[in-house]
Each structure stands twice: as C-alpha cells, then as structure tokens.
C-alpha positions in Angstrom: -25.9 -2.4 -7.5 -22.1 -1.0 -7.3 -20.3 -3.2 -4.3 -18.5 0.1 -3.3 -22.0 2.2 -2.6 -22.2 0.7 0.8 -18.6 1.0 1.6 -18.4 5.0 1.2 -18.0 5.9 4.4 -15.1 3.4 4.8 -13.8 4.7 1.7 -13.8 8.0 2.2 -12.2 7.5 5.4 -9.5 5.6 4.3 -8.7 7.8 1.1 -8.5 10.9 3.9 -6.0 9.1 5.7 -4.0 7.3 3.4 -3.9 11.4 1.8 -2.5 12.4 5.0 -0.2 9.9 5.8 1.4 10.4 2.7 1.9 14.1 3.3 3.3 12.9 6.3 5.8 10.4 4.7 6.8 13.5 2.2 7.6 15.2 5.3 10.1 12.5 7.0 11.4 11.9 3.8 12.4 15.2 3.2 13.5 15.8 7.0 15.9 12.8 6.8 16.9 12.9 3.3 20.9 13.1 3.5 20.7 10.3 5.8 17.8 8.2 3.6 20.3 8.6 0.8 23.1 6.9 2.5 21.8 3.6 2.4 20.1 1.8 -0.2 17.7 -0.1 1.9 16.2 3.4 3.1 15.7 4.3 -0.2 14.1 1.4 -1.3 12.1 1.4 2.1 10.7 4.9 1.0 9.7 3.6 -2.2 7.5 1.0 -0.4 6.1 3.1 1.8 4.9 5.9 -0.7 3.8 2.4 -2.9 1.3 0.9 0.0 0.3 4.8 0.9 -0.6 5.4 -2.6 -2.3 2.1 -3.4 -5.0 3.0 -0.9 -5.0 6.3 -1.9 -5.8 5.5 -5.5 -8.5 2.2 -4.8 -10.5 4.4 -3.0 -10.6 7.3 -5.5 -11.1 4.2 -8.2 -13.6 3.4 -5.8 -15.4 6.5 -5.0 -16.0 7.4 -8.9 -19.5 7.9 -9.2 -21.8 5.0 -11.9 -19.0 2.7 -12.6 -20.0 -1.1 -12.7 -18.9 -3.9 -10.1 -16.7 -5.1 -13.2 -14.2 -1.7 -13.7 -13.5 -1.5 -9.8 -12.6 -5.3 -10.2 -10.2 -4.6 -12.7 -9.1 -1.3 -11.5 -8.2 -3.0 -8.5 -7.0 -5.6 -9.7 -4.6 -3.2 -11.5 -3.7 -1.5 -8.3 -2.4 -5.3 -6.7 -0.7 -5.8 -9.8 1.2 -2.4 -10.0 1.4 -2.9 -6.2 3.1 -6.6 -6.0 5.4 -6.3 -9.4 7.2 -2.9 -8.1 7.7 -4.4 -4.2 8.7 -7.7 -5.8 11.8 -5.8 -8.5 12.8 -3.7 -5.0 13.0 -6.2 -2.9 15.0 -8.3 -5.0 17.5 -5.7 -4.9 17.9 -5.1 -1.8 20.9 -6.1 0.2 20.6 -7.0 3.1 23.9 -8.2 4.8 24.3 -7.5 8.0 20.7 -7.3 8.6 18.5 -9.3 10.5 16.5 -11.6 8.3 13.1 -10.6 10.2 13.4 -7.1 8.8 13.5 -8.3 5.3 11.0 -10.7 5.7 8.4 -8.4 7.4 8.6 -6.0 4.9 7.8 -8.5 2.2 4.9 -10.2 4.5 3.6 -6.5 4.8 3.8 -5.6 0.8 2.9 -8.6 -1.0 -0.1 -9.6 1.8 -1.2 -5.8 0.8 -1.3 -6.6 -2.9 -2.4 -10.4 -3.1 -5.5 -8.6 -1.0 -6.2 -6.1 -3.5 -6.1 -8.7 -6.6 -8.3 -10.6 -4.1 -10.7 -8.1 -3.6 -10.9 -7.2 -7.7 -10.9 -10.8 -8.9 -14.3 -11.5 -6.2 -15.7 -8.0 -7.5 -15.1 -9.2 -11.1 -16.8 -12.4 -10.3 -20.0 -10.7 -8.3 -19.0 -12.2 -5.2 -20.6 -10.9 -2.0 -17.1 -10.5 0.1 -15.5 -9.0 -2.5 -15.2 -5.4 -0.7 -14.0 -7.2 2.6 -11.4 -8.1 1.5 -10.2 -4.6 0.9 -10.1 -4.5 4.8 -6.9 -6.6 4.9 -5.7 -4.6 1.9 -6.0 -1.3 3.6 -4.6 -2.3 7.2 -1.5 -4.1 5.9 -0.9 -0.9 3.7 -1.2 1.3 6.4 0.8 -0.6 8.9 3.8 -1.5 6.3 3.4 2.3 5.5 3.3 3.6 8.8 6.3 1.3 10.0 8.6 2.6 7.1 7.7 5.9 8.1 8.6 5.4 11.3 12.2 3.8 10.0 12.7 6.8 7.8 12.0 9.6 10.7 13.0 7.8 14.1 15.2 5.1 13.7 17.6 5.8 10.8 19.4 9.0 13.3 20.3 6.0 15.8 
C-alpha cells in the first residue's frame, strides 16, 4: 500500500498552505523590495524562505500523485532534502554576519537544515518500508513553516525598523 494514502488529508492541507504562504512571501517581498535589496542577509533570507515554502509545496504534490510506489516518494523526497540542505548550506556560507547576533545565524541554520535532514529522513524510511516513515514528515513540514513564516516576518515587519 502507498505510505502517503493515509496521509491525504494532512497533505492536502499542508500543500494549501504552504501554496498560500508563499503567495504571501511574494507579496512581502515585493512590498519591501528596495529595502530587501540593501542588505545581503535579506536577500539571502528570502531565498530560504521561498526554499522551506517550496519544499513543502513540492513533497506534497510528489506526494499526492496518484499510483506511485512507497519507493519514488522515498527518493522524490529524498531529492527534495537534498535540493533543500545543499542550497541553505552554499547561502549560508555566504552570509556575513558581522555585527549580528550569533543566535540569528544560528536559528536560521537550526530551522533549514533540521527541515531538510527531516525530509531525507522521511524518504530514506519510505525507501526502506518503514512504518514511521510519513511521521517524520511532521517535523519536516513544521520547521519549514516556522523558518518560512519567521523570514517572512523579517522581510515585512522588521527590516523598516
């Protein structure tokens, strides 16, 4: 049986949201943009929001496509935690961050690579037919959604201060 048949209610869901939130991130973006394009670490914060947004965004449409075996969703989210962790990881690197406090930087790289390492998680169990394979996409999908919504948040609110 497909792991995912179960789940698609819960996927659903969370592709309608993560749909919407992105809109909305779009919208701060493009409300704040002079002021985003200022600073590097804006930009780059914008980048990993649209990356964690999307990443649920395209798991659950992986997800949701009808007769695929246990084995593709692994690997197609798999792919999704890879694609996820390598972009955050070249970003991040780049950042600078002087005159920032270190918690900033650090919560933003908690938030991104948790995210990803939870989506390899979830594809590597599914690969290996193991029954919490699709809970892990739990973590996955909250630590996207709350490194998302926080940038958001950065990129509309806090960057006129």
């Amino acid at each position: 049986m497909h792991a995912a048949k179960e789940w698609g209610d819960f996927l659903v869901a969370e592709v309608g949201a993560s749909a919407a939130l992105t809109g909305l991130l779009f919208v701060a973006i493009s409300i704040n943009i002079t002021k985003i394009l200022e600073y590097r670490t804006s930009v780059t914060r914008a980048a990993e929001a649209l990356l964690l947004l999307c990443s649920v965004l395209f798991a659950g449409t992986f997800a949701l496509t009808p007769g695929q075996s246990d084995e593709a969703l692994g690997l197609e989210l798999l792919g999704v935690g890879v694609v996820l962790w390598s972009i955050t990881v070249v970003l991040q690197l780049r950042l600078d961050t002087k005159g920032q406090p270190r918690w900033w930087l650090a919560n933003r790289v908690f938030l991104c690579q948790a995210a990803a390492i939870s989506y390899c998680i979830t594809g590597i169990l599914l690969l290996t037919h193991h029954p919490a394979g699709m809970y892990w996409w739990l973590p996955a999908c909250l630590l996207s959604f709350i490194g998302g919504v926080t940038s958001a948040w950065v990129l509309l609110i806090e960057i006129l201060r």
